[in-house]
C-alpha positions in Angstrom: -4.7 10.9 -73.6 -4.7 7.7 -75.5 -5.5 4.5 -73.3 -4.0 1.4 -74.5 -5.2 -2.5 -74.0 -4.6 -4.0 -70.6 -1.5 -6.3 -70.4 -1.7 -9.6 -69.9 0.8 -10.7 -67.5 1.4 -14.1 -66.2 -0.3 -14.6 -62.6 3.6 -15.5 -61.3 4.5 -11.9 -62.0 0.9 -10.1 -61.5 -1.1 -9.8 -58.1 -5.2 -10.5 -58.2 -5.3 -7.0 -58.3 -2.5 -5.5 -59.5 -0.8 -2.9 -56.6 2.2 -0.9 -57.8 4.3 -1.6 -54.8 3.4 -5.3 -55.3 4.8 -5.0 -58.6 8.2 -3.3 -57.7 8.4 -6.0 -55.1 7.9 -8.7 -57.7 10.7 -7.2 -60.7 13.7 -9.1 -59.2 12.0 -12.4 -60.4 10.1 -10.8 -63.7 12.2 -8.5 -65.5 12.5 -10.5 -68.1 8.8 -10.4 -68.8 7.5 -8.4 -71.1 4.2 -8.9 -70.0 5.2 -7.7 -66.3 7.1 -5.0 -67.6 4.4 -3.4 -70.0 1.9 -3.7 -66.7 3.8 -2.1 -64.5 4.6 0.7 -67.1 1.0 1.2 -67.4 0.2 1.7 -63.8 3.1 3.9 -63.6 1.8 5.6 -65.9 -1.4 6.1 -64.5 0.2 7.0 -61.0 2.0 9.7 -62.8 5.1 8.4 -62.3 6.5 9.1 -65.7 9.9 8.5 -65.5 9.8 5.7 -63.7 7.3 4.3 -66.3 9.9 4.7 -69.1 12.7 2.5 -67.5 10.2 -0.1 -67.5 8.5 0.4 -71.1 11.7 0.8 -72.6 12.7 -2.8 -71.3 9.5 -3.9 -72.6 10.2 -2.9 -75.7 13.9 -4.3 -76.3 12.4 -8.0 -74.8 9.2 -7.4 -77.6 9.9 -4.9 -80.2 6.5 -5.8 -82.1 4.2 -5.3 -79.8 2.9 -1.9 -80.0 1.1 -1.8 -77.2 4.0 -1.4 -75.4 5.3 1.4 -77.7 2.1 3.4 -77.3 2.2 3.4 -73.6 5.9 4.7 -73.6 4.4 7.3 -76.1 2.1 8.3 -73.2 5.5 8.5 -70.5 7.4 10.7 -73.3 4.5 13.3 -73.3 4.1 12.9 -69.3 7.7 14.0 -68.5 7.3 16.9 -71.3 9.4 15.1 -74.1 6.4 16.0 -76.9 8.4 15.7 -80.0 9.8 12.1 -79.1 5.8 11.2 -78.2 4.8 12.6 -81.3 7.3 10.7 -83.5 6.1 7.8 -82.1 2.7 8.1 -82.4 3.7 9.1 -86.2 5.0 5.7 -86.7 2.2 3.7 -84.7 -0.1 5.5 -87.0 2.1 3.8 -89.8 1.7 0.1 -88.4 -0.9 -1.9 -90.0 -0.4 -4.0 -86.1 -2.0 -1.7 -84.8 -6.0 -1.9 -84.0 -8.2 -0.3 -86.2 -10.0 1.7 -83.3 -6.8 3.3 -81.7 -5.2 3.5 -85.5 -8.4 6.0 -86.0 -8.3 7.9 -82.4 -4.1 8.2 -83.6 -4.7 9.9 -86.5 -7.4 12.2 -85.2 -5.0 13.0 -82.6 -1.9 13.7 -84.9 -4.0 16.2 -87.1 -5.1 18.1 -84.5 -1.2 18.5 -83.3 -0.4 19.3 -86.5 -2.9 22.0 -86.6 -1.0 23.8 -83.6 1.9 26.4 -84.4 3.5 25.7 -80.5 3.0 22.8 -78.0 4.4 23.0 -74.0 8.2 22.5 -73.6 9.6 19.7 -72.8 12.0 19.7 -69.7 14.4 17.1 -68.6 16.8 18.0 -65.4 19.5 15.6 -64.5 21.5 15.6 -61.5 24.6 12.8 -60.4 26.6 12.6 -57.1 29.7 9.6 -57.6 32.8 8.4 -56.5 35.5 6.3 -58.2 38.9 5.8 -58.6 41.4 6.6 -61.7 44.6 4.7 -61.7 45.9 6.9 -64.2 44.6 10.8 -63.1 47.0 12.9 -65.4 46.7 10.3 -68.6 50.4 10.1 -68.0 52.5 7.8 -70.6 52.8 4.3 -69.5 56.2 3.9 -70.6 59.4 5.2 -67.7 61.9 5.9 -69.9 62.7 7.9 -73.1 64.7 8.2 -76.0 66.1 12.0 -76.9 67.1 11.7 -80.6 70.7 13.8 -80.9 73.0 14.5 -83.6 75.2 12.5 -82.0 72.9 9.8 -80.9 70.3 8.9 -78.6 70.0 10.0 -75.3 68.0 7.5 -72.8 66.0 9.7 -70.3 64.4 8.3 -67.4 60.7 9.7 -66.5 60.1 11.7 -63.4 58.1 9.8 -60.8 55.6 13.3 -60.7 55.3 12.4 -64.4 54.4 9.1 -63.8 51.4 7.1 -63.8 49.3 7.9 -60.7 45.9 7.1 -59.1 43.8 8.7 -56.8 40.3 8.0 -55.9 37.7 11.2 -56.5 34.2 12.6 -55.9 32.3 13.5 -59.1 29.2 16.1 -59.6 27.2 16.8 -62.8 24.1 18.0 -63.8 22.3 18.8 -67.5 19.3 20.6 -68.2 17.3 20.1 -71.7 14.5 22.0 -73.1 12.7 21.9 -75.9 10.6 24.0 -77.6 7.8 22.8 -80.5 7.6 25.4 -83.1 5.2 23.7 -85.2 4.7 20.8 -87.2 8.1 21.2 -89.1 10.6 22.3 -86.6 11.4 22.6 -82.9 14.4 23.9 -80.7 16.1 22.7 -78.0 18.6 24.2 -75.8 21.1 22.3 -73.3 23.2 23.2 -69.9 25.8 21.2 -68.6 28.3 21.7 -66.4 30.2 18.8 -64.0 33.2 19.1 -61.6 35.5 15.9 -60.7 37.7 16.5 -58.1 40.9 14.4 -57.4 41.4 14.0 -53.3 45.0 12.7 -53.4 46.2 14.8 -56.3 44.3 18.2 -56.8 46.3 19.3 -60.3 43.9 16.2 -61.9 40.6 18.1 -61.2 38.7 18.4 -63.8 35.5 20.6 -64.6 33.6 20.9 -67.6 31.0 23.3 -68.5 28.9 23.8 -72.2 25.8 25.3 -73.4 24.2 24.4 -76.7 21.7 25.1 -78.9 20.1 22.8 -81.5 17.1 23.3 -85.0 16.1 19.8 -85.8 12.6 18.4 -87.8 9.7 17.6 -85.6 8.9 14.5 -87.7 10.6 11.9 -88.7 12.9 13.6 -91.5 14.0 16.8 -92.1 17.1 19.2 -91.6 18.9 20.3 -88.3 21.5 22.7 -87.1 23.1 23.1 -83.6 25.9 25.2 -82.0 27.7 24.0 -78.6 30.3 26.0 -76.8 32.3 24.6 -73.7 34.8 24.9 -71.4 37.7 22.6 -69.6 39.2 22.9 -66.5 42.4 21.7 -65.1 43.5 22.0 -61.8 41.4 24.9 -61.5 42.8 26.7 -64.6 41.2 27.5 -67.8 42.6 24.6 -70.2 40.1 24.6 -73.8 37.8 26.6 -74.9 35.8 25.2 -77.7 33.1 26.2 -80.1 31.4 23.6 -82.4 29.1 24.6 -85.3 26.6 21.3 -87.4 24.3 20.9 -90.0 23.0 18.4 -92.2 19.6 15.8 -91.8 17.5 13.7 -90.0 15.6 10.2 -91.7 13.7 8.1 -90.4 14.9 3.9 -91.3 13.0 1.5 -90.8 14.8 -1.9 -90.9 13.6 -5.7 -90.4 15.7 -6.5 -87.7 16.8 -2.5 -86.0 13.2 -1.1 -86.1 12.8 2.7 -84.9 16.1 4.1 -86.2 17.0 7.5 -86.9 20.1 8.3 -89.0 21.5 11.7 -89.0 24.4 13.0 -91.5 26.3 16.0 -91.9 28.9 18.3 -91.5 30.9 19.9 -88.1 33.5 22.4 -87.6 35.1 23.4 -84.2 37.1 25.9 -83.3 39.7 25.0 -80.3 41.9 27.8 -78.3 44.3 26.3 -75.3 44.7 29.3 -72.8 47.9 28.3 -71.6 49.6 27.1 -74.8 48.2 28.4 -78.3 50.5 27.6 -80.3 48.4 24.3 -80.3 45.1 25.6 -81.4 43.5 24.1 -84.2 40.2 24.6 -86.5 38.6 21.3 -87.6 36.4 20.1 -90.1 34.9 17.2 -91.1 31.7 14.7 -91.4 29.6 13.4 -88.8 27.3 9.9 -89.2 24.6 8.8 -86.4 22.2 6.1 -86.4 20.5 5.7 -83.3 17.5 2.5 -83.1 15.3 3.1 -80.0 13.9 -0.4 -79.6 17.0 -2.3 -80.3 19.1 -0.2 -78.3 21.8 0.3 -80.7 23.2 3.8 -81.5 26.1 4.0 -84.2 28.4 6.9 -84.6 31.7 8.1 -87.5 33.3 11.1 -86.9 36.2 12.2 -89.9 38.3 15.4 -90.4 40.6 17.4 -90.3 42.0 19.7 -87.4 44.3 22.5 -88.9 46.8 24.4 -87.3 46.2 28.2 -86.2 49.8 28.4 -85.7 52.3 26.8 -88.2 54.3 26.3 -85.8 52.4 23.5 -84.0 54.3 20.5 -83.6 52.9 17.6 -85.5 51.2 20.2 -87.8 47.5 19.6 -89.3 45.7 16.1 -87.9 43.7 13.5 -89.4 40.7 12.3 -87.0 38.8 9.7 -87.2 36.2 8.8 -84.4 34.1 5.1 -84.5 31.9 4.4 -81.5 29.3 1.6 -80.6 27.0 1.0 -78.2 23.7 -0.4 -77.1 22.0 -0.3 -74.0 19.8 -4.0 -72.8 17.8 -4.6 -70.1 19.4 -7.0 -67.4 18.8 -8.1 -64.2 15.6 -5.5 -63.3 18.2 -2.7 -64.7 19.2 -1.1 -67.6 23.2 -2.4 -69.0 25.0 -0.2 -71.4 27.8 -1.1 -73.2 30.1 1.4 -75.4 33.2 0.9 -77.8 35.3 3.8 -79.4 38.2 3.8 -81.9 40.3 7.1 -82.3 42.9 7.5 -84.9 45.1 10.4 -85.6 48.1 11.2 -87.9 49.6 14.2 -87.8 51.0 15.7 -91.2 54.7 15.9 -90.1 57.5 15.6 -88.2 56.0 16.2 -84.3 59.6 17.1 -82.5 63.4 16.8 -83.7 63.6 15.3 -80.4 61.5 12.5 -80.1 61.8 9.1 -82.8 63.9 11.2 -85.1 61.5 13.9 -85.8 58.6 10.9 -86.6 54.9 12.2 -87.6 52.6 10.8 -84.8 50.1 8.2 -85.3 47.8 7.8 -82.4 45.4 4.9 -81.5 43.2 4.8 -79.1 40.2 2.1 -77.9 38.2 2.9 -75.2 35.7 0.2 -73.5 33.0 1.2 -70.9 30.2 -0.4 -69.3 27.4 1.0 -66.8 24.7 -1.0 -65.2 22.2 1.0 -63.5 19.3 0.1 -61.1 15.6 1.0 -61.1 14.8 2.6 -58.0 12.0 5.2 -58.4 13.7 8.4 -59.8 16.8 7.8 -58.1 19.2 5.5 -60.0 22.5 4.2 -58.7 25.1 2.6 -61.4 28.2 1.8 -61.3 30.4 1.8 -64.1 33.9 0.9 -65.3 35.8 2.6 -68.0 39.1 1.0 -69.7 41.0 3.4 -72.5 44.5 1.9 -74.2 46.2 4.4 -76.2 49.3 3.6 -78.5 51.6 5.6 -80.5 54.5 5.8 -82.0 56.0 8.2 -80.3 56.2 6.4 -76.3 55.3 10.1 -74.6 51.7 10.3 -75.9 50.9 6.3 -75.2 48.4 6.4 -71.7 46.4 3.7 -70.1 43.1 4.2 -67.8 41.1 2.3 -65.7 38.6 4.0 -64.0 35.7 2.7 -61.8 32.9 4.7 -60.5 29.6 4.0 -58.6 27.2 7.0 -58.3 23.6 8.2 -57.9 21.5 9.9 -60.8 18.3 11.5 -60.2 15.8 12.4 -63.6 13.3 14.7 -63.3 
């Protein structure tokens, strides 16, 4: 295992002789310091305490993104929790730095041909586990609006809203937990499979439970280009009833982009199709197509996403008929305050290809617009992280029954291992 240069940290933020514990006592006052930050990754490293090294080095990195001393220790965390293919990519593009010292540059690329020359390496493993709690002031996504228009032949009808169709919140106890693996099949291509199931349930209100299970599979290049393909299937739960059951099928590729001021992007493109059945009503399932766009820049801590497609009708019957969707989401995650902040914005659009009911706005297609806001700040504590979070979503439409507003705010415990 590569060992990098020693950091050099100011004394304010280093001990004589530097003493993990010292150092953990110390990040309050010097997580801005990239310095601190890269030395405390390094002992963490040395201790074995991957994970915990990676919280740090990834900080690091976002404060300094050129120096690559920094990315060649959290190279060295990646392979210590069993992520070999992220390791490897990164040592592929250290190799690729003319930063970089001539001495390690050499020991890189000795160490790259000799994985190259291997037809499997280890698996990588990541288990996560959450415990949370929070409170929803809007559990059944419930219309905002309390009253109605029924368009008649003769007129319109004003109905009032039931209050047990109103807006209601509850607070609720959350549990989730994923499991990754991945396998490296050679120098070309590696799989990885993913389990994921989660449970929220609602203490005041127990027809807003929600649970969630999925399973996927995924091809992708094990360098820094190449072509990927990757099923998921999963399952939704409502009040303890079946309520979607989805399959999704991808394909398309994987580049590597470097840019002057996003360094250590991956973009992926392609195609998607899903296939959506709803147990207890399905004369609303649907078959979708469409594009998918991802750019995700490790050291800025930017990730870019466009969804658009279409979602056609199994039943011609279904009110609204086929869907136009289009999905925009941003995010990036930034050290602050000796944690980890991470920010995310998504726009949803839909229009619907006719008339949704003879009921409702004279028969109007529906045009749906949604923004959703969250934000999650999470501690460094070892391999426990608490967070808390707090998610806003503001749906219109022209049609008042399908325009919801949430706020949600959790706070929660996340172990990594």
């Amino acid at each position: 295992m590569l060992a990098p240069a020693q950091a050099t940290t100011p004394d304010i933020c280093r001990p004589a002789e530097p003493d993990i514990e010292k150092l953990l006592d110390s990040e309050a006052h010097c997580h801005k310091s990239p310095d601190f930050l890269h030395a405390l990754g390094h002992l963490l490293n040395v201790a074995g305490r991957y994970s915990e090294a990676l919280d740090r080095l990834e900080s690091a990195m976002l404060l300094d993104p050129q120096r690559w001393p920094v990315h060649l220790e959290y190279a060295l965390a990646l392979e210590g929790v069993g992520d070999n293919v992220s390791a490897n990519a990164l040592l592929r593009q250290l190799a690729e730095n003319p930063a970089v010292d001539p001495r390690i540059h050499e020991e890189l690329l000795r160490i790259l041909r000799r994985r190259q020359e291997a037809l499997w390496q280890q698996p990588a493993r990541r288990t996560q586990i959450g415990l949370s709690v929070g409170y929803d002031d809007n559990l059944l996504g419930a219309t905002r609006y309390a009253n109605l228009q029924l368009s008649l032949p003769g007129g319109y009808l004003p109905v009032e809203i039931a209050d047990a169709d109103r807006p209601r919140g509850g607070s609720f106890l959350r549990a989730e937990i994923t499991h990754e693996r991945e396998f490296h099949q050679s120098a070309v291509a590696s799989w990885r499979y993913v389990l994921m199931g989660s449970y929220r349930w609602s203490i005041e209100h127990s027809p807003a439970d929600i649970g969630h299970l999925g399973a996927g599979v995924e091809r992708a290049p094990s360098g820094d280009s190449g072509w990927y393909s990757s099923v998921l299937a999963q399952q939704i739960y409502r009040g303890g009833s079946l309520a979607l059951w989805q399959v999704q099928a991808g394909a398309g590729g994987v580049r590597s982009l470097q840019l002057p001021s996003l360094q250590n992007c991956r973009i992926r493109y392609g195609g998607e199709m899903h296939a959506t059945q709803y147990p207890a009503n399905r004369q609303f399932d649907g078959r979708y197509a469409g594009i998918l766009l991802n750019n995700t820049c490790v050291q800025s801590g930017w990730q870019f996403q466009l969804r658009a497609g279409r979602d056609v009708p199994v039943n011609d019957e279904r009110p609204g008929g086929a869907q136009q969707q289009y999905t925009l989401s941003l995010s990036r995650h930034v050290p602050f305050a000796g944690g980890g902040l991470r920010g995310e914005y998504e726009y949803y659009r839909q229009d619907d290809a006719k008339g949704y009911s003879s009921l409702l706005e004279d028969n109007a297609r529906r045009q749906i617009q949604r923004h959703t806001y969250r934000m999650e700040y999470r501690w460094l504590q070892g391999g426990l992280q608490p967070y808390v979070g707090l998610e806003w979503l503001d749906q219109k439409a022209n049609i008042p029954l399908f325009s919801p507003r949430n706020t949600i705010f959790t706070i929660g415990l996340r172990h990594l291992w």
